[in-house]
C-alpha positions in Angstrom: -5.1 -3.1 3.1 -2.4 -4.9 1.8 0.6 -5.8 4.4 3.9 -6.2 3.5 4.7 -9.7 6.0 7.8 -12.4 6.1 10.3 -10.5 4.2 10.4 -8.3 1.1 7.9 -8.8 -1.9 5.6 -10.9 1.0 1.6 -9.0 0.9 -0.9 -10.2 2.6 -4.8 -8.6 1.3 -6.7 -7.6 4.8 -9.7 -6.8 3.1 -11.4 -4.1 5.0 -8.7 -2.7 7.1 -6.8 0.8 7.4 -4.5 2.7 9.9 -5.2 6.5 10.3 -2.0 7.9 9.8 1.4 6.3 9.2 1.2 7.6 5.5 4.3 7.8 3.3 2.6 9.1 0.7 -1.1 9.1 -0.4 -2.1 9.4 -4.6 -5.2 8.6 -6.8 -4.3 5.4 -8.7 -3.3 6.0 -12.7 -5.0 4.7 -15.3 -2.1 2.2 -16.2 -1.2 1.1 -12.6 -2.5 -2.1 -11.1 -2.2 -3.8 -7.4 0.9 -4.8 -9.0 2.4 -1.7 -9.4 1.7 -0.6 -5.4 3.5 -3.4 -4.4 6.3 -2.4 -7.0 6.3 1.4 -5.5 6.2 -0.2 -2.1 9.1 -2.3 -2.7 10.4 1.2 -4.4 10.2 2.9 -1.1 12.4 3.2 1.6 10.3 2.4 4.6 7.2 1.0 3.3 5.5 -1.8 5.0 2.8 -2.2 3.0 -0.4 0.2 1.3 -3.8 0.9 1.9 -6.4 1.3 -1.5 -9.6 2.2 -1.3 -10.8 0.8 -4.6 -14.3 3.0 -4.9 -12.2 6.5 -5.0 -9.2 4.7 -6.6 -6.8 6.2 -4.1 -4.2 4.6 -2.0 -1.5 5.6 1.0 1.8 3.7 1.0 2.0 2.9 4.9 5.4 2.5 7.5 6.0 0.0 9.4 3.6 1.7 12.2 0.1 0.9 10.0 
């Protein structure tokens, strides 16, 4: 989980941990895109706090502020 903390374009990698629900929007990962580009898309998105990425299905969820 990646945790968006102290202000915009802040993450913070908690390695292991995921909220059930409190999805803005879930996707598999594109070839191009990196970590990078998450936070980007986060940043992108009105009300994301942060993303979860599960890097063995290459799938993540950008999260609210309720993850």
């Amino acid at each position: 989980m990646v945790n968006l903390t102290g202000g915009v374009n802040k993450f913070q990698s908690i390695v292991g941990y995921n909220t059930s629900g409190n999805d803005i929007k879930c996707d598999t990962l594109g070839s191009s895109e990196t970590i990078e580009s998450l936070k980007q898309k986060c940043i992108d998105t009105t009300n994301c706090a942060g993303f979860a990425y599960n890097k063995l299905d290459n799938k993540y969820c950008l999260k609210n502020q309720n993850m």
